[in-house]
C-alpha positions in Angstrom: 83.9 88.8 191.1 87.4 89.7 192.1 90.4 88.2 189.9 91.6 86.5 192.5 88.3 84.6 193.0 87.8 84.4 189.3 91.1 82.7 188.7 90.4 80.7 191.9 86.8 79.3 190.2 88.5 78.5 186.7 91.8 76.4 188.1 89.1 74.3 190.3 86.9 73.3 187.0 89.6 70.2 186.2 89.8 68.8 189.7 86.5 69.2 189.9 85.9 67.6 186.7 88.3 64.6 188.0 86.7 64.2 191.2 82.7 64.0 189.5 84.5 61.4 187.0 86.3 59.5 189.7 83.2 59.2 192.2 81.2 58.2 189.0 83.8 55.5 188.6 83.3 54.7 192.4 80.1 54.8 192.6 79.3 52.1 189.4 82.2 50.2 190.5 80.9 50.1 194.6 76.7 48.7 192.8 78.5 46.6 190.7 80.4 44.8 193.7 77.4 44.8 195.3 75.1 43.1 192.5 77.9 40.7 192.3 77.6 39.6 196.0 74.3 39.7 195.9 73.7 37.6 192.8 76.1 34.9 194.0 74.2 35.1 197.7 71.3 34.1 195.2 73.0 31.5 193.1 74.1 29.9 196.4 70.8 29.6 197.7 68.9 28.3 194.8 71.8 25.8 194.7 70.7 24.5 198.1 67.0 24.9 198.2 65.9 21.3 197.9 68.1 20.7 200.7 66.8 21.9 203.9 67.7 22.7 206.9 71.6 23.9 204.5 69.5 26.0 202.0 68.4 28.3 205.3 71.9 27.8 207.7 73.9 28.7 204.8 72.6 32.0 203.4 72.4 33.3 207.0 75.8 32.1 208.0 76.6 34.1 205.0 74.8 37.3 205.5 75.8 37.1 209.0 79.4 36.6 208.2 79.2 39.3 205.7 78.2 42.2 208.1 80.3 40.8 210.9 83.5 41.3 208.8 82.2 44.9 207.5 81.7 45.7 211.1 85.4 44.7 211.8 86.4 46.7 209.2 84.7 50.0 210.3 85.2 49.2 214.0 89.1 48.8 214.1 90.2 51.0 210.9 87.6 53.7 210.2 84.8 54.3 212.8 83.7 57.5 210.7 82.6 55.3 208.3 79.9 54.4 210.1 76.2 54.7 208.8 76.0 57.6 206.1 78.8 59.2 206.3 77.3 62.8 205.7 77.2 64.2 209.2 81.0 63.3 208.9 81.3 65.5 205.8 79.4 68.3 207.4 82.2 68.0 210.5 84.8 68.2 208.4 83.1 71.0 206.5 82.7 72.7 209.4 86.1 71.9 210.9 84.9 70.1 213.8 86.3 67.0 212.2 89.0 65.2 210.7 89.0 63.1 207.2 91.0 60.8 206.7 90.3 60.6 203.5 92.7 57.0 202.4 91.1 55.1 205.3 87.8 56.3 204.5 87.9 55.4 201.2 88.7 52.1 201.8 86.7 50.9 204.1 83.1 52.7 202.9 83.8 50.6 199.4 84.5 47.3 200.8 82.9 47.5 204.3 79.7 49.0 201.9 80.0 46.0 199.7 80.1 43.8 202.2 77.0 45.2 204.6 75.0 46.0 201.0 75.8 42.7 199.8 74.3 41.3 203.1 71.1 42.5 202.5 71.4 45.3 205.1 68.8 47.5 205.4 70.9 50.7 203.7 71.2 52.3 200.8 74.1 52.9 198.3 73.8 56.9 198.2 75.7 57.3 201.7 79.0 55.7 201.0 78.9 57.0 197.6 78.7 60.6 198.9 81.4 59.4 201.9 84.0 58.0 199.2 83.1 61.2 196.8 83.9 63.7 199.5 87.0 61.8 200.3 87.9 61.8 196.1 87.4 65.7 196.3 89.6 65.7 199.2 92.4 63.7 197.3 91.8 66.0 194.6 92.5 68.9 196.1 96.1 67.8 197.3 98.1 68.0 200.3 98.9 71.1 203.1 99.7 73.3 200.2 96.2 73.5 199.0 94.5 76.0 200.5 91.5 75.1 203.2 89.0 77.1 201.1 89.7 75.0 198.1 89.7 71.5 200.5 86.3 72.6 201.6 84.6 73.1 198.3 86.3 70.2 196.4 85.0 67.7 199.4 81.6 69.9 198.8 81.4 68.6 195.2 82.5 65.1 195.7 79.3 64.8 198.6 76.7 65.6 195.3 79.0 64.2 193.0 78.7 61.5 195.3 74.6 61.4 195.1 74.6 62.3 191.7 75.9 58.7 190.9 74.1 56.9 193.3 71.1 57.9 191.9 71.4 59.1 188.3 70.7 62.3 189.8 72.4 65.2 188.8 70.6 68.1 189.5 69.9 66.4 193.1 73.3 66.4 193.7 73.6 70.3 193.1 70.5 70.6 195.6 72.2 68.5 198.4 74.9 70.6 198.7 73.4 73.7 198.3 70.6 72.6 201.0 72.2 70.1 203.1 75.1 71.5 203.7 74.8 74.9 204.1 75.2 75.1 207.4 78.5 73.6 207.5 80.1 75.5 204.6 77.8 77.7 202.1 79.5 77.4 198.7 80.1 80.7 197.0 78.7 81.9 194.0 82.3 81.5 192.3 81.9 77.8 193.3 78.9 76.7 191.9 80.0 76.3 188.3 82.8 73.6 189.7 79.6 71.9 191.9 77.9 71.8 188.7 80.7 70.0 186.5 81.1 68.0 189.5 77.7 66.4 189.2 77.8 66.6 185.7 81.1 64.4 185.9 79.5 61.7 187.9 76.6 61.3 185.9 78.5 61.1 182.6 80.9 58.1 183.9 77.6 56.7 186.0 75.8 56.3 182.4 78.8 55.4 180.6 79.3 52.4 182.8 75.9 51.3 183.2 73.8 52.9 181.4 71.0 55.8 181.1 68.0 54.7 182.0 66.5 55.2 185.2 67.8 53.6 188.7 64.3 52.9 189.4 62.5 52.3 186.2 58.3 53.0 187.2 55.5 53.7 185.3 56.0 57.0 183.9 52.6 59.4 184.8 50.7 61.9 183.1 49.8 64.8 185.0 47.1 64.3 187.4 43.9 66.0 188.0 43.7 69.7 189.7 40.6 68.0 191.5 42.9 65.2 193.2 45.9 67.6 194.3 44.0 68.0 198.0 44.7 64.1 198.3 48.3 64.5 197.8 48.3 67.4 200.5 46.7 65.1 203.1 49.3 62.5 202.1 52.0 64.9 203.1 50.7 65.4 206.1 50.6 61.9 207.3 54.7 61.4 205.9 55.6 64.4 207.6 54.1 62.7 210.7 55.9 59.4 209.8 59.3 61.3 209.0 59.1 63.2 212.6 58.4 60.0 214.3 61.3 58.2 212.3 63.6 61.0 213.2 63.1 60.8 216.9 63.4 56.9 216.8 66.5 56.9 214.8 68.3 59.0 217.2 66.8 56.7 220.1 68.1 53.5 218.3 71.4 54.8 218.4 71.4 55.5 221.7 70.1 52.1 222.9 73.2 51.0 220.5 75.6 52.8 222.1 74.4 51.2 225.6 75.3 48.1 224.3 79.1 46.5 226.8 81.8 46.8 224.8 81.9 42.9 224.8 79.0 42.7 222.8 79.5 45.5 220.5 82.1 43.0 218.8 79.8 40.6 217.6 77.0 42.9 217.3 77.4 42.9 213.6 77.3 39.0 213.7 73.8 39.4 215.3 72.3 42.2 212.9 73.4 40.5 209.9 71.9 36.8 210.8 68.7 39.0 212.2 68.6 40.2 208.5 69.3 37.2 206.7 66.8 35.1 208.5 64.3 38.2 207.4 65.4 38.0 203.6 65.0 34.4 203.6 61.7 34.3 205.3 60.5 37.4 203.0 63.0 39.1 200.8 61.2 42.5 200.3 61.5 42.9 203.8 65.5 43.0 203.1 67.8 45.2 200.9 68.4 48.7 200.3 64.9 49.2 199.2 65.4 49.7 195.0 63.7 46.3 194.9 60.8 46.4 197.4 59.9 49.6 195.4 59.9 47.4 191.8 57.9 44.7 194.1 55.4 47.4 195.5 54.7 48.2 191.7 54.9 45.1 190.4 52.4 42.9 192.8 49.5 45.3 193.4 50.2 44.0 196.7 47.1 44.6 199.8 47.4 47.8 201.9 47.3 45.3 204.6 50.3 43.7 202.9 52.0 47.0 202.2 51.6 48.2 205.7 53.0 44.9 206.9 55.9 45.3 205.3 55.9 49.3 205.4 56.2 48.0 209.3 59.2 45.8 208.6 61.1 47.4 207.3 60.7 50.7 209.5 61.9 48.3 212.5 64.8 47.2 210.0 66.1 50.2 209.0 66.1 51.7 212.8 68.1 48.2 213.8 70.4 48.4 210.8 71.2 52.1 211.0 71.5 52.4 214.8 73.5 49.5 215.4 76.2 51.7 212.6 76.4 49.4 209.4 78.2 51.5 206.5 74.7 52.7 204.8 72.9 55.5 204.0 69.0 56.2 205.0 67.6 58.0 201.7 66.9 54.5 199.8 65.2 52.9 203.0 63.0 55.8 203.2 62.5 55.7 199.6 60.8 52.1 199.9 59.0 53.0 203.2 57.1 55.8 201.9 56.4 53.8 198.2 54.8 50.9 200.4 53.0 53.4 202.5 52.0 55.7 200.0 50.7 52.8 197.9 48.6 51.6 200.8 47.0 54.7 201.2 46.7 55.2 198.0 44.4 52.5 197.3 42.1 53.6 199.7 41.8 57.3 198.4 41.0 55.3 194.8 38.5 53.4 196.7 36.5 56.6 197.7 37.6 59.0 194.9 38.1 57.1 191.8 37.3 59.8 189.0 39.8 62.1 190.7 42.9 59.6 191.5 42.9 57.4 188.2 46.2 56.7 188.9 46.4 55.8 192.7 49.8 54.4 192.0 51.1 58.1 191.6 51.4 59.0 195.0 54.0 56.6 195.6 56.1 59.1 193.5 54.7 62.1 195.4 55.4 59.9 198.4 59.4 59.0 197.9 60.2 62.7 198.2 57.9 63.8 201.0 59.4 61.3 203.5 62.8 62.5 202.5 62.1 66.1 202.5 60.3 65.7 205.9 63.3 63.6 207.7 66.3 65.2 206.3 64.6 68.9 205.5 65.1 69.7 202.0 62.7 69.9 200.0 64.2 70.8 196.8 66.8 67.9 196.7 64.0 65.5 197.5 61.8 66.4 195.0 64.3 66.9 192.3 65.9 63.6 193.6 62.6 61.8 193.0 62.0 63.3 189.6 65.4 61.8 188.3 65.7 58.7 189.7 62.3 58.2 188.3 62.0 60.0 185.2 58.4 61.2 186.3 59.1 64.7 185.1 55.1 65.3 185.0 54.4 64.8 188.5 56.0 68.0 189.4 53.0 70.0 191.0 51.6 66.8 193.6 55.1 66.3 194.1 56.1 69.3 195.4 53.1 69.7 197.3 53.4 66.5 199.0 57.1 67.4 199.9 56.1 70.5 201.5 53.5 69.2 203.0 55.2 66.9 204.5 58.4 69.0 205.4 56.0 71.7 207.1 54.2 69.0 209.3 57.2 67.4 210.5 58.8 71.2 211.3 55.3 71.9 213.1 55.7 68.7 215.2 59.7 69.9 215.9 61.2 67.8 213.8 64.9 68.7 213.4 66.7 67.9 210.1 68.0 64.1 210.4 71.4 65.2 209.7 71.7 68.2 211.6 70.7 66.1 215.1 73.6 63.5 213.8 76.0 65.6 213.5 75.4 67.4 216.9 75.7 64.1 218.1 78.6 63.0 216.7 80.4 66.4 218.2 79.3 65.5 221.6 79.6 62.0 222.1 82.6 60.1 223.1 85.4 58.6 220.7 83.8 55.2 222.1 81.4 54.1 220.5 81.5 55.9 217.3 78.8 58.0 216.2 76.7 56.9 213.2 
């Protein structure tokens, strides 16, 4: 390493440092806003069951006033904020894109709040690794920095910025390293910054709310060598789901984008009453996911049940994403492929019982396949599983679902999710924004 470079990796530790702490900060502070809304969403409409037809009107005026506000936020101050945010970072990474990094900040933390706290159908791990790249950014200070340091500081707020949302550190590292390549490949004298980073954004994460697991599961024992041909099948059938989702995500947001500009005002209005009817009819069809996962677990549910709502929640996600609420995808696809998984799973016990004791396992095998076959990366999903789970004995079926299910979807020409929305967010028009 030249001195130049090895100077250049020591005087980036602190900021980096900063930015992991700051985006930890973020991060508890954005699911803590959230909770709140949601809790007082709750409160509101146990306060009005007995009295029909208020104890339905109300909590889907409110959701629907909720989203339609978060939309008017994004829409007039920060369209980049829209959906995940991380084909933004890889723009700017690349330097197809600017960042903005005030605006963004803002409005990903409360437009988040507000269109989590509605009950979208989106998870907390995009706008965390939005407002962490925009932290790095800030970090990194103004035209004097150089563009080199700017990059990588942005770099290691996006897995600072999963780190937190998950508990995940080691994910975070992956992301970055496998997501992101393609926009800007960190070099070697950069990864001890990534790491303290994620490290950073861990520590503040747990110091805030603890260290336990963000989805707290049964914790398995390693399975049988006899049942691992189950889990490969299983891959295959996500990697099938995760090509399909792909190519209908992409074709939501075009039917989105079709949408007169009229309508596109209130179009928040109409998603967030869609989805508060839906939570009030059946709540585990609503939400980020973190809870239909503890109610997948916890109810022993039918597969017909399971696929029911494995079915609802696809159509919600595609609605919620496309129409470009602030949200990120990896915690949808987290409870699609538990309810799936599970439902499947039940029928492989029914037919192989002495080699899947278990059956519930595969829903853990089954959160990282989906995400490794969507957004292609194997590593960060199956490392991203093991952490938010603390299943550390599932390794092996894991990471043969995962590539199973990452080969499958590349066989059937599956393109990484985020790779596709960033090439469409280079091509399309200033109006309407790109999700």
């Amino acid at each position: 390493m030249s001195p130049r470079r090895d100077a250049l990796s020591f005087t980036l530790l602190l900021p980096a440092l900063l930015t992991g702490l700051l985006t930890g900060l973020a991060a508890a502070a954005f699911r803590g806003t959230v909770e709140f809304i949601l809790a007082q969403r709750g409160a509101l409409a146990a306060w009005l069951a007995p009295g029909f037809p208020w104890s339905a009107v109300l909590p889907i005026g409110l959701a629907c006033a909720l989203t339609g506000l978060s939309f008017y936020l994004r829409r007039r101050w920060a369209p980049e904020t829209s959906g995940s945010g991380i084909p933004q970072i890889e723009g700017y990474l690349q330097g197809s894109a600017p960042f903005a990094w005030p605006r963004v900040l803002t409005v990903k933390f409360i437009g988040g709040s507000l269109a989590l706290g509605a009950g979208l159908v989106a998870g907390f791990e995009g706008p965390t690794i939005q407002m962490g790249g925009a932290l790095g950014l800030m970090m990194a200070g103004g035209s004097a920095s150089s563009e080199e340091r700017r990059r990588l500081l942005v770099a290691v707020g996006a897995g600072a910025g999963l780190a937190a949302a998950f508990n995940a550190p080691l994910a975070g590292v992956a992301l970055v390293k496998e997501e992101l390549q393609e926009s800007f490949n960190v070099p070697p004298w950069g990864y001890p910054a990534l790491f303290v980073g994620c490290v950073g954004a861990t520590v503040a994460l747990r110091a805030l709310r603890g260290q336990g697991a963000v989805i707290s599961l049964t914790q398995f024992q390693r399975v049988p060598l006899a049942s691992l041909w189950m889990f490969a099948v299983l891959g295959i059938i996500l990697g099938v789901v995760g090509y399909s989702f792909n190519r209908l995500l992409l074709w939501s947001l075009d039917r989105f984008d079709r949408v007169p500009s009229p309508g596109r005002r209130f179009l928040g209005l109409g998603v967030g009453a869609l989805v508060g009817l839906v939570a009030l009819l059946y709540p585990p069809l609503a939400g980020s996911g973190e809870n239909t996962v503890i109610w997948a677990f916890d109810q022993q549910a039918s597969s017909f049940l399971l696929l029911a709502v494995f079915a609802g929640r696809f159509l919600l996600t595609l609605i919620c994403y496309g129409s470009g609420a602030i949200g990120g995808i990896f915690a949808p696809l987290l409870a699609l492929a538990t309810v799936l998984s599970l439902a499947l799973a039940q029928h492989f016990h029914a037919g192989f019982p002495a080699q899947l004791p278990e059956p519930a396992v595969m829903a853990i095998a089954g959160m990282g396949a989906l995400v490794a076959a969507t957004v292609q990366a194997p590593l960060t999903a199956t490392l991203l599983t093991i952490e938010m789970t603390d299943n550390y004995f599932v390794i092996l079926p894991l990471l043969i679902t995962c590539v199973g299910a990452g080969l499958t979807a590349n066989y059937c020409g599956a393109r990484p999710i985020y790779t596709a929305l960033l090439e469409r967010q280079t091509v399309a028009s200033a109006d309407p924004p790109t999700r």
